[in-house]
N, C-alpha and C positions, 0 to 999 in steps of 0.2 A: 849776716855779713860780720865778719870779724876785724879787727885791726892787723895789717901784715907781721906783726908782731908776734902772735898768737898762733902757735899750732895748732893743726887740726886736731892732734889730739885732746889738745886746752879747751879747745873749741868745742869737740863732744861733749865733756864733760858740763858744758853750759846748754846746749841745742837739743842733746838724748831727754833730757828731762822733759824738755818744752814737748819735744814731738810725742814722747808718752803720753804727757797728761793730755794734750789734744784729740792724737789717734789711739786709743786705748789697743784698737782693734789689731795695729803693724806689732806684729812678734819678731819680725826680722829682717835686718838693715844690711844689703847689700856694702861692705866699705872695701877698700883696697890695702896691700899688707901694709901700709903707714899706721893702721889702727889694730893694735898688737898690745898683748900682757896685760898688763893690770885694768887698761880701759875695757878690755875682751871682761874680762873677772869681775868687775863694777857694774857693768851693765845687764849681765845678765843678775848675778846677785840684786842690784838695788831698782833694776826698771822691768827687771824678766825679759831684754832684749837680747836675741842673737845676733851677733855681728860678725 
């Protein structure tokens, strides 16, 4: 849970980490077009996650 302040995209950027290091296992996160560009590019680069 985030403050309504914070986009969701602000938000992945805090949350993708956590769920990698937990589920090593999930390679790929269902999101909706709100999560686009550079978040797409970061995560697959820095967590090997497909979004």
């Amino acid at each position: 849970m985030t403050a309504g302040n914070v986009t969701d995209r602000r938000a992945a950027h805090m949350m993708l980490p956590r769920l990698h290091e937990r589920f090593t296992a999930i390679t790929l996160v269902w999101v909706d077009s709100g999560y686009r560009g550079r978040l797409v590019a970061w995560a697959k680069e820095k967590l090997q996650l497909t979004l």
